[in-house]
C-alpha positions in Angstrom: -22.5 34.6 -48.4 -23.9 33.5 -45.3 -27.0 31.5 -47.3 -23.9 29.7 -49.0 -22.6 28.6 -46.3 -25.8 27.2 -45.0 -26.5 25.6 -48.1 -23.6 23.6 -48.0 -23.9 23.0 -44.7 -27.0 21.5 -45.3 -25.6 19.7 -48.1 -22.8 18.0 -46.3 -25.0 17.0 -43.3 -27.7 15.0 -46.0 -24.4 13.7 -47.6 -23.5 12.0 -44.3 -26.7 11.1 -43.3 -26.8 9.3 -47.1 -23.8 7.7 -46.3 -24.4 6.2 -43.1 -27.9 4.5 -44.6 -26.1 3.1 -47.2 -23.2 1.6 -44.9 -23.5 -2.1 -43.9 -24.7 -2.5 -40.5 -22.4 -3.3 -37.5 -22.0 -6.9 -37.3 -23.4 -8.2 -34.2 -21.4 -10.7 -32.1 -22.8 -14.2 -32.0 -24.5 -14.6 -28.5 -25.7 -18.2 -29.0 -23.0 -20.0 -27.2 -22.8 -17.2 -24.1 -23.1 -18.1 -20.9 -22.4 -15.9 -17.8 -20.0 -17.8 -15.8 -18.8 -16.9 -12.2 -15.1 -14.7 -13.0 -13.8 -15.9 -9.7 -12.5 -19.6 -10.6 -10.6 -18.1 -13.2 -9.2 -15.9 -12.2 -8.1 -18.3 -9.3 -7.0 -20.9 -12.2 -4.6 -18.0 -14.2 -3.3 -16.7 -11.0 -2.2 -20.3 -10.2 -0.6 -20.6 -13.2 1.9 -17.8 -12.6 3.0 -19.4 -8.8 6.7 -19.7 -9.5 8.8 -23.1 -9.2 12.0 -24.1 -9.0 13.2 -26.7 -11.3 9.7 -27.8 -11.6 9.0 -27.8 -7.5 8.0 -25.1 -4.8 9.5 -24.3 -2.5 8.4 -21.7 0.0 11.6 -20.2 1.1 13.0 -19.4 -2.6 10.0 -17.4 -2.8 11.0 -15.2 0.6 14.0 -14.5 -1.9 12.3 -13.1 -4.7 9.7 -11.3 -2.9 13.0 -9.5 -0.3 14.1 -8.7 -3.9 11.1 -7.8 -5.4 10.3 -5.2 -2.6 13.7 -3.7 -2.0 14.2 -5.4 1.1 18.1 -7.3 0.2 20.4 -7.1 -2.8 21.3 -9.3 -5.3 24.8 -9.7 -3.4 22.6 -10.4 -0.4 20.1 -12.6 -2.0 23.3 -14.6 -3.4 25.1 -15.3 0.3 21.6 -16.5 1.2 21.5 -19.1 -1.3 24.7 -19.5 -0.5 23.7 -20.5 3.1 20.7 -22.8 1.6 23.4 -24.9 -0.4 23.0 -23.1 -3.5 25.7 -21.8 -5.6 24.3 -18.6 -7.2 26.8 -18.3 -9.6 25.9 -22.2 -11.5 22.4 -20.5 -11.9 21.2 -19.7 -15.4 19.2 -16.1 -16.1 17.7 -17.5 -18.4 16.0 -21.0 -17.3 12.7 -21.7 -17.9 11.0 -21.3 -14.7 11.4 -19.1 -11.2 15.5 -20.0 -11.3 16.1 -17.6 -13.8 14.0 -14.8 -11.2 17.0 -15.3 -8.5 19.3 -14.2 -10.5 18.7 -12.1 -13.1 17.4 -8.8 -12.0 13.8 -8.9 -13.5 11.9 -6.9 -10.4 8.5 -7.3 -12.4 8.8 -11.3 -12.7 10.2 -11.1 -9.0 7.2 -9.0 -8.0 4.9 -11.3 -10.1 6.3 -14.0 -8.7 6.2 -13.2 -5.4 2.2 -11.9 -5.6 1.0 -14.8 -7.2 2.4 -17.0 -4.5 1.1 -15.5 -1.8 -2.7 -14.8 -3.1 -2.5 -18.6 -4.1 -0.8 -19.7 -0.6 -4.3 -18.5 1.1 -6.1 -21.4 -0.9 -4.2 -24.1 1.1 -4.9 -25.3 4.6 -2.0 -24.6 7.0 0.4 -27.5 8.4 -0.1 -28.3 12.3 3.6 -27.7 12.1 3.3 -24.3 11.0 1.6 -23.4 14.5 2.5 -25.8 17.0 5.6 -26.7 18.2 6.6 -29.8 21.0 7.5 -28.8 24.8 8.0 -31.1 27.2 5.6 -30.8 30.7 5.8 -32.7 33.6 3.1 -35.6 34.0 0.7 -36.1 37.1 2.5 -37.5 39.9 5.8 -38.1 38.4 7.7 -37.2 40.7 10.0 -40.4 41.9 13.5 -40.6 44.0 15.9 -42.8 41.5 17.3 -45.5 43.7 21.2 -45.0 43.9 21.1 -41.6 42.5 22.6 -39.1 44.6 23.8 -35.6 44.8 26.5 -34.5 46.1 25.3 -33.9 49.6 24.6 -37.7 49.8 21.1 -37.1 49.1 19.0 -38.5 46.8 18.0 -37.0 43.7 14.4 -36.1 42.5 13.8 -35.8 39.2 10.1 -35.4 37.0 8.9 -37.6 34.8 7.7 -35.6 31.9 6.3 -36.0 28.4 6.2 -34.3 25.2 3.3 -32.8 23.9 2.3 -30.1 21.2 0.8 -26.6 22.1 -0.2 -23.6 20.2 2.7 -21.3 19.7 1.0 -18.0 20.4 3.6 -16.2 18.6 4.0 -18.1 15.5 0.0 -18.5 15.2 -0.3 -14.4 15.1 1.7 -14.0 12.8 0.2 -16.2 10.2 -3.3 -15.4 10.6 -2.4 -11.8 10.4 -0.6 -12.8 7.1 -3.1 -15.1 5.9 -6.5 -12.1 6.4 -4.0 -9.6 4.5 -3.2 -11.7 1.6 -6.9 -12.2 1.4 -8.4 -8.9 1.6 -5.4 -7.7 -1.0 -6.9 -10.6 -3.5 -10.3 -9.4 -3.0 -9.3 -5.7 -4.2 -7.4 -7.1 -7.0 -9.9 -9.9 -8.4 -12.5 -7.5 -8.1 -10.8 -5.0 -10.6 -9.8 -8.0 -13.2 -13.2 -9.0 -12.9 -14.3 -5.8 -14.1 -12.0 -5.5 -16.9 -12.8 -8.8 -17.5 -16.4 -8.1 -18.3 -15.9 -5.3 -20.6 -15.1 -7.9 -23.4 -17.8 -10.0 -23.6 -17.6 -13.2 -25.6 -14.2 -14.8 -25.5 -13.5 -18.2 -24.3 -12.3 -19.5 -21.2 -8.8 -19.8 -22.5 -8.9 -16.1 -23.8 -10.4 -14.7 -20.2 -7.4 -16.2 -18.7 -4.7 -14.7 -20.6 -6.5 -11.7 -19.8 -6.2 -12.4 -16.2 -2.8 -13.3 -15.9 -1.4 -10.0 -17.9 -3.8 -7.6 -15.5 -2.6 -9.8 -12.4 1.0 -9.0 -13.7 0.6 -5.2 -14.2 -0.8 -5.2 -10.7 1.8 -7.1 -8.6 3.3 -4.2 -7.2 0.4 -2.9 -5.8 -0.9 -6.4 -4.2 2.1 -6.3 -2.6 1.4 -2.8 -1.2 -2.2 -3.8 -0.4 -1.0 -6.8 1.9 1.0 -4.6 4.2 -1.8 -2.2 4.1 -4.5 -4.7 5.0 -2.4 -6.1 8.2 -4.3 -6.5 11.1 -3.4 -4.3 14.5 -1.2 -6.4 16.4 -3.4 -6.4 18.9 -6.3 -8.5 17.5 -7.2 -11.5 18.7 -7.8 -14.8 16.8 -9.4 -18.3 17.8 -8.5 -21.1 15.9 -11.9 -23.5 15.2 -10.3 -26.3 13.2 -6.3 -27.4 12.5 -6.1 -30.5 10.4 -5.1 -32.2 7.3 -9.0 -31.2 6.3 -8.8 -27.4 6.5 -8.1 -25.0 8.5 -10.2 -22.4 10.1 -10.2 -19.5 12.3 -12.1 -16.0 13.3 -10.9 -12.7 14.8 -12.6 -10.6 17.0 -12.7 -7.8 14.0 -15.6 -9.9 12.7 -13.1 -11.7 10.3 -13.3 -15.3 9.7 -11.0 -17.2 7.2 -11.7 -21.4 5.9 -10.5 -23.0 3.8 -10.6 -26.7 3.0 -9.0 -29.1 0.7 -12.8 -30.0 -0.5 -14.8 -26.8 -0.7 -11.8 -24.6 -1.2 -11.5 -21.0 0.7 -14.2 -19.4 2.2 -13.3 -15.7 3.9 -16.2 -13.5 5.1 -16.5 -10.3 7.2 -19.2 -9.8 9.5 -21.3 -12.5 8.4 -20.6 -11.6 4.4 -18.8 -13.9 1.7 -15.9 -11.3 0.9 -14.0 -14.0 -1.0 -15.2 -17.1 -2.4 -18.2 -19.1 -3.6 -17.7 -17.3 -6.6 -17.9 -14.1 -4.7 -15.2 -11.4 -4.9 -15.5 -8.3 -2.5 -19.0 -9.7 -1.2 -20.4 -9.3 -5.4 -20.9 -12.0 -8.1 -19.0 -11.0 -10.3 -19.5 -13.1 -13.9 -18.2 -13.1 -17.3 -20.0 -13.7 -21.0 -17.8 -16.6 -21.8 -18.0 -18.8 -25.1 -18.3 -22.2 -24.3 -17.8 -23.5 -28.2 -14.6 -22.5 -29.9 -15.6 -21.0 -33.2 -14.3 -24.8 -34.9 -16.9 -26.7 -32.6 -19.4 -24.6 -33.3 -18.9 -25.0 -37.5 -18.9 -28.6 -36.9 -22.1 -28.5 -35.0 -23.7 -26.4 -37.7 -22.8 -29.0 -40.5 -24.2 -31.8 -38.5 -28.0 -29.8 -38.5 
């Protein structure tokens, strides 16, 4: 009984083993039009594509809405007597509009949360307004002290007052704040691009387009957790920044962590730590992370091969 069993054993095994020589070959994808290009830009381009508007504009403080929302931090009741206070009438909005109008209204926590992650990983990519830091006091200038002729108080003496003038300073307060913001929002894009970028690589051979799409669904499905990551990846209140440039160029400026954040309207946004590219120039978490893209749609590359 036992030789039986081996005997078919054996049989079945040369069976398969016939099989599998007489099966077609795997065909091979066509690696003629691959090129390894840099994940980082597009992951930056599909990102972009999800920053919400509002009737086809931004507008920053909409977006504090949807990410309080988003993250539990008001109600919709709440959210509503806020717009309220903005000259919005919450109840003339439509769930269902095309663009981020629909988000402040109708519920959808993963579109809020979306939303509200997309905006602020893209937000890092643009220089900051001298407005956002610096606000106008008023300080006395040299030697202007004068006695107004005529002018008295009510002790019959005459009044001093200061000649002052109105200039702009750093406020302290207000600049803290955002460049805490602004290394968090970073550091939580790094972690997340890096992981796309991964995922991204396991399917080699799609086009730009395709890589894209790819992109925005994984940056979706991981909105709630960049939003986690950036209040994880705060600074210590207690770190110190120096700002190095403030203008309608770019902006830059370093910690005392070894952190140093620039961005520019030219060369885009360039983050490192200690010394190392953490974000930008292609890099993502301080790695060059690249794809196997197709650069001819399957139609341009027929063409091409009629044309021989």
């Amino acid at each position: 009984m036992k030789l039986k069993i081996f005997a078919l054993s054996a049989l079945v095994a040369v069976a398969v083993v016939g099989c599998d020589q007489n099966m077609p070959a795997a065909k091979k994808p066509d690696q003629t039009h691959w090129t390894k290009t840099p994940a980082l830009p597009i992951i930056q381009d599909a990102v972009s594509s999800l920053v919400p508007t509002f009737n086809g504009q931004q507008a920053p403080v909409l977006v504090n809405q949807l990410c309080a929302m988003a993250q539990g931090a008001i109600t919709q009741a709440q959210n509503n007597a806020q717009l309220t206070t903005l000259g919005i009438d919450a109840t003339k909005l439509t769930p269902t509009a095309k663009d981020a109008v629909a988000l402040l209204v109708n519920g959808d926590k993963a579109g809020q949360a979306t939303a509200c992650a997309a905006y602020q990983a893209m937000v890092v990519m643009s220089p900051l307004s001298p407005g956002d830091i610096l606000r106008e006091v008023k300080v006395p200038v040299a030697q202007a002290a004068k006695v107004e002729k005529g002018d008295k108080t009510d002790k019959g003496q005459k009044k001093e007052t200061v000649a002052t003038e109105t200039r702009q300073v750093i406020d302290q307060e207000a600049t803290n704040r955002l460049f805490r913001l602004r290394i968090a929002q970073v550091r939580a894009s790094a972690d997340t691009y890096a992981y796309i970028a991964e995922r991204l690589a396991e399917t080699p051979g799609l086009t730009l387009a395709q890589y894209q799409e790819k992109a925005r669904t994984l940056f979706s499905s991981m909105a709630p957790s960049y939003l986690q990551l950036v209040q994880r990846y705060l600074p210590p209140a207690a770190t110190q920044y120096r700002l190095e440039q403030l203008d309608e160029l770019g902006t830059a400026f370093s910690s005392d962590a070894g952190m140093r954040y620039k961005v520019s309207r030219s060369d885009g946004l360039i983050f490192t730590q200690n010394g190392q590219i953490w974000l930008g120039a292609g890099y993502i978490m301080g790695n060059d992370y690249r794809v196997q893209a197709t650069y001819f749609v399957p139609a341009a590359q027929k063409n091409a091969s009629t044309q021989k």
